[in-house]
C-alpha positions as CSV (number, residue, x, y, z in Angstrom):
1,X,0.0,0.0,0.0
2,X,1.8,3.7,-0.9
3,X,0.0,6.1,1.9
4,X,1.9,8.6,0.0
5,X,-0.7,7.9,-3.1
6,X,-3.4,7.7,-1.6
7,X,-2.7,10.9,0.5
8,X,-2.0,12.9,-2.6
9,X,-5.4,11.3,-4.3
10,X,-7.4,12.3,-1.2
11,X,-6.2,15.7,-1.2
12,X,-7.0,15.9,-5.1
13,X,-9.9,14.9,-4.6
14,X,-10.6,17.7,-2.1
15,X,-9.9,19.9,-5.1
16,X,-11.6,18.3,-7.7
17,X,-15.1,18.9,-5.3
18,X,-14.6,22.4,-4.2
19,X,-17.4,24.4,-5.8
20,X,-14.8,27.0,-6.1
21,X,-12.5,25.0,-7.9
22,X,-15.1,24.4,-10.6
23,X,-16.4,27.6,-10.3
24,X,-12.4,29.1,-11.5
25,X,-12.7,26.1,-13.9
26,X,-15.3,26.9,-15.8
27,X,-14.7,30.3,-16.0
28,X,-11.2,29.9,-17.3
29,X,-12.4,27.6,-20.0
30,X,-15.4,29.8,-21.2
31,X,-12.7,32.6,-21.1
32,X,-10.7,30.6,-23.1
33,X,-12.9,29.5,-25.7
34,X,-14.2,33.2,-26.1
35,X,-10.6,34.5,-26.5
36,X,-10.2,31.8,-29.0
37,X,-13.4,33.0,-30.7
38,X,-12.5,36.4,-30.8
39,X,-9.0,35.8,-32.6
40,X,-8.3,36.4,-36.4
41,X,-8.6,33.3,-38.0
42,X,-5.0,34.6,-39.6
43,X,-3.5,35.0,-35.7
44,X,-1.9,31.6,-35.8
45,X,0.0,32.8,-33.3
46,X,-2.4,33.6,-30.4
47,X,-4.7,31.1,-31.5
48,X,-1.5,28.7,-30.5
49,X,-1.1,30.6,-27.4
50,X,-4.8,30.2,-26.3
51,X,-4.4,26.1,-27.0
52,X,-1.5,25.9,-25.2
53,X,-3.2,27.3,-22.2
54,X,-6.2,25.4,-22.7
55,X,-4.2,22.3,-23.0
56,X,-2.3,22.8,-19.7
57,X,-5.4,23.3,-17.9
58,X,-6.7,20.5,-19.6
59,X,-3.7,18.4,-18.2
60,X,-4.0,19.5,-14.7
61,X,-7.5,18.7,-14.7
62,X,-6.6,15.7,-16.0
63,X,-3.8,14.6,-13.6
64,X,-6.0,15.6,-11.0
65,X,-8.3,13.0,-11.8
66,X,-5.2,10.8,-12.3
67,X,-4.4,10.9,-8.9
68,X,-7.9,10.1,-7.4
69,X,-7.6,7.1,-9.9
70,X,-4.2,5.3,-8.3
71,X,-5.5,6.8,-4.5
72,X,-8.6,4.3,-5.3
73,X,-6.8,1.8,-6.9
74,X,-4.4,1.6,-3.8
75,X,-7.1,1.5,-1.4
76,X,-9.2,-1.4,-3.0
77,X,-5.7,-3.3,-3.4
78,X,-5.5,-2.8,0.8
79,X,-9.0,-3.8,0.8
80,X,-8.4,-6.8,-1.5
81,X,-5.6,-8.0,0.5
82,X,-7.3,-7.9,3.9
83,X,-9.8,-10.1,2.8
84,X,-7.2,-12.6,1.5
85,X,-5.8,-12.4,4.8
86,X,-9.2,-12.9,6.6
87,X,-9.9,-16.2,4.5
C-alpha cells in the first residue's frame, strides 16, 4: 500500500469537489474559448497561445483525476488484500 498515493489522491480529490475550484474552472475555460473565438482566423500565433493554455489546464484537470484514480486503486488493493488475509 503507498499512503503517499493515496494521501496525494485524497487531497486531489478535495480539489476536484470544491465548488470553487469548478467555479475558476469553468470560467477559465469559457474565457478561453471566447478569447479563442474572438482571434483572427490569420493569428496563428495567439490562436497557438490560447491552446496551449487550454491544454495545460486541460492536463492539470486531468492529472488531477489521475491521482484520485491510483489513490482508489491503492485503497481497493488494501481492501483486497485484507480479505485474503481474513480467508
Amino acid at each position: 500500500m503507498n499512503r503517499e498515493k493515496i494521501t496525494r489522491g485524497q487531497q486531489a480529490k478535495r480539489i476536484l469537489d470544491m465548488p470553487e475550484f469548478q467555479a475558476i474552472s469553468n470560467e477559465v475555460r469559457k474565457d478561453l474559448f471566447d478569447q479563442f473565438r474572438k482571434t483572427n482566423v490569420s493569428n496563428t500565433e495567439e490562436r497557438e497561445r490560447i491552446h496551449q493554455i487550454a491544454y495545460a489546464f486541460d492536463l492539470l484537470d486531468k492529472q488531477l483525476k489521475q491521482y484520485v484514480s491510483e489513490a482508489l486503486f491503492e485503497l481497493n488493493a488494501e481492501e483486497q488484500l485484507e480479505n485474503l488475509k481474513d480467508a
